[in-house]
N, C-alpha and C positions, 0 to 999 in steps of 0.2 A: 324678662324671666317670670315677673307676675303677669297673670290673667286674671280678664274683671270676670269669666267665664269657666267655674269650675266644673259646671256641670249644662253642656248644652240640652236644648230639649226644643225640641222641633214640632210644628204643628204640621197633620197631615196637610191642609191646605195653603202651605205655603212652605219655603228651603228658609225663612227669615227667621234668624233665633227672635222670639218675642222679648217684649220690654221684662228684666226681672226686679222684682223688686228687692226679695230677698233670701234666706235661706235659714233653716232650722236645724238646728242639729242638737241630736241628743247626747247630752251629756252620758263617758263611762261606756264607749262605743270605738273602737281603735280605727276608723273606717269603713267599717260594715256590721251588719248584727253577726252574733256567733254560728248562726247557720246560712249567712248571705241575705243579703237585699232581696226581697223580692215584692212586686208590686207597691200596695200602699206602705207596708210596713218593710221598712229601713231605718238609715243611721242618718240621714241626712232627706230634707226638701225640697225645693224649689219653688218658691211661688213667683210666678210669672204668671203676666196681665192673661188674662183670659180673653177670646173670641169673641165672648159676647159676654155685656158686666152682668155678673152675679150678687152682686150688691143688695141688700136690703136696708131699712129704715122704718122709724115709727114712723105711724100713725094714730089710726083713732083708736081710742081707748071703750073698751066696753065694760060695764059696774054692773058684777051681779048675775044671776044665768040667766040672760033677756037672750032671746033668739036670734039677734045676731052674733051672742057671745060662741052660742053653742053654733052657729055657723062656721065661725071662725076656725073655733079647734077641731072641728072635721071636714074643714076646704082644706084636701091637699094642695091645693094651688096656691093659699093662704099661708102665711109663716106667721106666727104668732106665739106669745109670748104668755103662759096661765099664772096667774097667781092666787091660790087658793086660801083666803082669810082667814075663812070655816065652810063647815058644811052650806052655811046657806049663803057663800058671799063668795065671789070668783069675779076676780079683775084678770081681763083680758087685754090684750095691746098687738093688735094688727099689726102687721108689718108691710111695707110695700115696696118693690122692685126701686134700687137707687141704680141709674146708670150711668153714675159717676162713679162708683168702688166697684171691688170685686171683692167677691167673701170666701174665707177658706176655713174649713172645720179640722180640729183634731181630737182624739180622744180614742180611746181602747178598742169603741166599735169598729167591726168588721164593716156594718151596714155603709150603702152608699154614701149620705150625704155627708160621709170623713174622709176627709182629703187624704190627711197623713194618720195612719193608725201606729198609737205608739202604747206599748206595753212596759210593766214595770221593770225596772232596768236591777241588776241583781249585781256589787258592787264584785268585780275581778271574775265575772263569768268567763271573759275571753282566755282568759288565764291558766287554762288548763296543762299549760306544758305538754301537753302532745296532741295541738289543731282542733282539737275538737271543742268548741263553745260549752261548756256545763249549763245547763238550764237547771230551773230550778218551781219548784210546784208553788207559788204562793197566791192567797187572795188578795186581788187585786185592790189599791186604793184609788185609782185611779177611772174617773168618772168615762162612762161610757161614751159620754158626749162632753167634752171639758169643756175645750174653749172654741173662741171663734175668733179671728183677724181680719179686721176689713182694711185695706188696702184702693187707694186712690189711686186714680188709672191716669190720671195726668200728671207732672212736675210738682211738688218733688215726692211724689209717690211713696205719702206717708201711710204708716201702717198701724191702726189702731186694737188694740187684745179688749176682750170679751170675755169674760167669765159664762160658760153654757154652750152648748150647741143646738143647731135644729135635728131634732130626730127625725125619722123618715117621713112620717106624717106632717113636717115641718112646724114642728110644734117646742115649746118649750116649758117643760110644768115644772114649778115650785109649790109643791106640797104643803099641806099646814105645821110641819117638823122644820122645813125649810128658814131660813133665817131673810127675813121680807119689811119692807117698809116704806111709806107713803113720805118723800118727799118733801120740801116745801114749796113746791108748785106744783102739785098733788100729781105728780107722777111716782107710776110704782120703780120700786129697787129691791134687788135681795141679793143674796151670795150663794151659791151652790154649797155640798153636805162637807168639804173636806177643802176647796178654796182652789183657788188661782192666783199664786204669787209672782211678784214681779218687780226684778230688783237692776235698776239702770246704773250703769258704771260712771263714777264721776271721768272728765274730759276723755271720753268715749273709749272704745275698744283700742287704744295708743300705749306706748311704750311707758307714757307718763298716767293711765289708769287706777283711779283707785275706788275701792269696793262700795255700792252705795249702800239706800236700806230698804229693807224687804218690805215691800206694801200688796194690798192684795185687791184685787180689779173685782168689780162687780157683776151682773149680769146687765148692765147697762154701762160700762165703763168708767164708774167716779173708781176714785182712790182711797183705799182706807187705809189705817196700821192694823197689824195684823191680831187678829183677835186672840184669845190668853191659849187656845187651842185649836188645831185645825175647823175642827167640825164645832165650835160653840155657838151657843144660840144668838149670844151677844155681839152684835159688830164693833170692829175699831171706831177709832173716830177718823172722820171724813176730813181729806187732807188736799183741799180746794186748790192748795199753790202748785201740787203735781200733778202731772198727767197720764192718759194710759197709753201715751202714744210711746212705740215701740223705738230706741235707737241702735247705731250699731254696737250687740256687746251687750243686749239687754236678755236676763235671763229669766226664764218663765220656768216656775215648778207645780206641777200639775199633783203630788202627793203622791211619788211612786216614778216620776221622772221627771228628770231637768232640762231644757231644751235652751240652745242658744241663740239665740237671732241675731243674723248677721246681715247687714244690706249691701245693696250689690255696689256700693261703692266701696263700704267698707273690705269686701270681699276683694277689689282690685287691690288694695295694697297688701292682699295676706301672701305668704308663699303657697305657690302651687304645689302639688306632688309631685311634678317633676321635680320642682328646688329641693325639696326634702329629700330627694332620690339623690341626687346630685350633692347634698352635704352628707349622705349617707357613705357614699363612694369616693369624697373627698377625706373621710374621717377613715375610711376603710384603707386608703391609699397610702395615710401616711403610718401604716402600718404597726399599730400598736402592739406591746409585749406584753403575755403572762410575766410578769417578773420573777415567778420562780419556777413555770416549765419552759420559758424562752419560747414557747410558742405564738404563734402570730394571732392577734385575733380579729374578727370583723364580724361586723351586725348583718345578721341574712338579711332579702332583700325583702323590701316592703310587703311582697306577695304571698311571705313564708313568717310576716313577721310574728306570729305566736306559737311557732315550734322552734323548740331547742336545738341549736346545732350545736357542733363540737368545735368551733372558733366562735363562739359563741361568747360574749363580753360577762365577765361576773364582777358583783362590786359590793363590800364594806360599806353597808349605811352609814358607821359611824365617822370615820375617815374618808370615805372615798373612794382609796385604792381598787384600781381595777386590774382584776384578772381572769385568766381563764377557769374552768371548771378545775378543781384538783380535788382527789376522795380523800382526806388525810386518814384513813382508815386504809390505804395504799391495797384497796380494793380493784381497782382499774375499772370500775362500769363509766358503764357509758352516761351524760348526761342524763338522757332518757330515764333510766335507773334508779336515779337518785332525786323522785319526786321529792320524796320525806325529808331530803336535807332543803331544800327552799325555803328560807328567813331563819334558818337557824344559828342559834348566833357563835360566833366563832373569833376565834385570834387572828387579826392581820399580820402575816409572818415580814410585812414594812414596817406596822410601829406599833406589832402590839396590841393594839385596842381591839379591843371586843364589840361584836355590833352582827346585826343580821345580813347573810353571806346570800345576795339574790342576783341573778339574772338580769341583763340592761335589756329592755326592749327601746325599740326608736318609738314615739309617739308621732304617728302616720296621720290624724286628723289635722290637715293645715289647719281648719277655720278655727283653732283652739289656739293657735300661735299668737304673740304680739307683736311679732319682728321676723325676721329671716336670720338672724343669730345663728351659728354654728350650734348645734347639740353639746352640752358641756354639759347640763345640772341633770339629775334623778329624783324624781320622786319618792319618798321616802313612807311606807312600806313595800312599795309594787316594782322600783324599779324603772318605768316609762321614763325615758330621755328624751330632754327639750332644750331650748332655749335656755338663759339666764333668766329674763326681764317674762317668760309666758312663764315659767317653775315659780319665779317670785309673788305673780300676781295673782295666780290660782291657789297660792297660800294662804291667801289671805283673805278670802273670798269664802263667807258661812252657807255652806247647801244647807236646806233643810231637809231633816233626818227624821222619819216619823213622824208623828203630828205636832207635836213640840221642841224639835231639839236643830242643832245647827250644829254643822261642824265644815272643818277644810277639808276638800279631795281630791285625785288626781282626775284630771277632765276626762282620762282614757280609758281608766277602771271603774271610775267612783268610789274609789278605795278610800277611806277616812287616814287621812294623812297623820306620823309619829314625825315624833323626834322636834328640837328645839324649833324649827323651822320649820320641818314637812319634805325641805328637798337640801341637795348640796351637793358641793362641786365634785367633780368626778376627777381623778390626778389619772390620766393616762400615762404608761412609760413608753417612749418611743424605741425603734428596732434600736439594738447596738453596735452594729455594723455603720 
């Protein structure tokens, strides 16, 4: 029922899926982005070995604007790395073709040399209640060229983050505003204006997972804590015993969006979307009741999952209780109708309690699962139905929120999670027949 294979991808010169290593997904994406997939910019990655290694690696270092400095940063064929001291002091750092990795860039830019372009993620965009994605106008805090992953083309094809990318001129500058500093083996280091965090889950992406702590990767990949704000001049301090090497379940926040890396092994034990279809339609089969219009209800199918139908699952944040839509204003509209009433909060006519009256939607991104669990818990403002043990562990789990702040959120909105917990059990009533 699982596949190690969520996403095939075929090179023209041959029918052999290539070796993958692993896959990105952005957090606050139900599946796809609000207007579809298209090219580099989507919901999801794939990085698989490449044809020929795209890898780089240091080299020699140049002190100062000597002529081979200034060679350097206008050889396109060159990848290098500027570090600007002051006006009269520019540390340079060659790079050279490593054909043992392959490199993959990501970051806001359109320009070629970004594998996956990924843009600021806008928390319950997809959520529009009638299909259509809400966008939204903001300026971007996410760096044009963020980061960068190099990836090992042999066993066990480990995957190392990069704070920086190469721009088209294969270049990398750190300005003299930039946060920089000389090593103690006189190699340079620095941090980009707004950071690259990265926060690995203790005994990995498993049922028995728990939340690690946010450190943030450099442009040469040591580890630090995180500094007192995004973009401060001051870096953490340097935290020699961890690493920047990526595992499965490890989360990367670029300042504007979260991305989840998943490896292609850990990717074989997650449920497919067909299993999710399949627990969808076993949940739909055993035919759950409004308990007080006796009507039947069932979750539309995956393909339709952000419009409203009128068997459409409704549930009591604060209890649980699920039912169907009912207007107590004995209005008759139709779902659709009644945008303005979603989260508003109301009396459960089973016990009572008061609590915000929302919508179930099914959470359709497997690689966000921690199990194949039947869908029982809701997220708690938005709604999104999962698992027990994937609702529990994303509770507890701090996104960073602006340049300072953390909070819980549902993986499929980025919705900032309420309530004692953030999610909870949903009491279905079965037919009465």
């Amino acid at each position: 029922m699982f596949s190690p294979d969520q996403e095939n991808i075929t090179t023209p010169a041959s029918t052999k899926v290539p070796v993958k290593y692993g896959e990105l997904i952005v957090l606050g994406y139900n599946c796809s982005l609000p207007n579809g997939d298209r090219g580099r910019r989507k919901s999801r990655f794939a990085l698989c070995r490449r044809p020929k290694a795209s890898g780089v690696k240091p080299s020699t270092v140049h002190v100062a604007c000597t002529p081979q400095a200034a060679k350097a940063i206008s050889n396109k064929d060159q990848h290098s790395i500027s570090y600007t001291l002051s006006r009269a002091q520019t540390v340079v750092v060659e790079y050279t073709h490593d054909s043992n990795t392959d490199m993959f860039q990501i970051g806001r830019s359109t320009e070629s040399p970004i594998d996956f372009v990924v843009t600021d993620t806008v928390p319950g965009s997809q959520q529009s209640h009638g299909g259509e994605g809400q966008t939204q106008s903001i300026q971007s805090t996410i760096s044009r060229f963020a980061c960068r992953i190099i990836c090992q083309r042999s066993p066990p094809y480990t995957a190392r983050i990069y704070a920086a990318g190469f721009d088209s001129s294969k270049n990398i500058f750190l300005g003299e505003k930039a946060a920089k500093w000389r090593t103690q083996d006189g190699q340079m280091d620095g941090l980009t204006t707004n950071g690259v965090l990265v926060m690995h889950p203790r005994h990995g992406f498993t049922q028995d997972s728990k939340p690690g702590v946010w450190r943030e990767i450099s442009v040469c990949g040591k580890v630090f804590t995180l500094r007192e704000t995004r973009s401060a001049q001051q870096r953490g301090k340097m935290v020699e015993s961890e690493s920047q090497e990526l595992v499965d379940g490890s989360l990367i926040d670029l300042c504007g969006a979260t991305l989840l890396w998943r490896t292609a092994e850990g990717l074989s034990r997650t449920p497919t979307v067909k299993h999710l279809e399949a627990l969808r339609q076993e949940l739909n089969a055993g035919r759950p009741q409004c308990p007080v219009g006796f009507n039947t209800l069932a979750f539309p199918s995956l393909r339709r999952k952000e419009i409203l139908d009128e068997k459409q699952p409704w549930a009591y944040l604060r209890c649980g209780h699920v039912h169907g839509y009912h207007g107590w204003g004995g209005q008759g509209r139709e779902p659709e109708d009644e945008v303005v009433e979603v989260g508003r909060e109301r009396e459960c006519p089973m016990c009572r309690t008061r609590g915000p009256y929302v919508p179930l939607w099914l959470g359709c991104e497997a690689g966000f699962y921690l199990d194949a669990a039947p869908p029982t818990h809701a997220f708690s403002p938005c709604g999104h139905v999962c698992s027990e043990k994937t609702a529990a562990f994303w509770s507890q789990i701090p996104l960073p929120h602006g340049t300072h702040t953390f909070h819980a959120a549902c993986p499929f909105c980025v919705q900032q999670l309420a309530g004692e917990s953030g999610y909870l059990r949903l009491i279905f009533q079965g037919p009465l027949d």
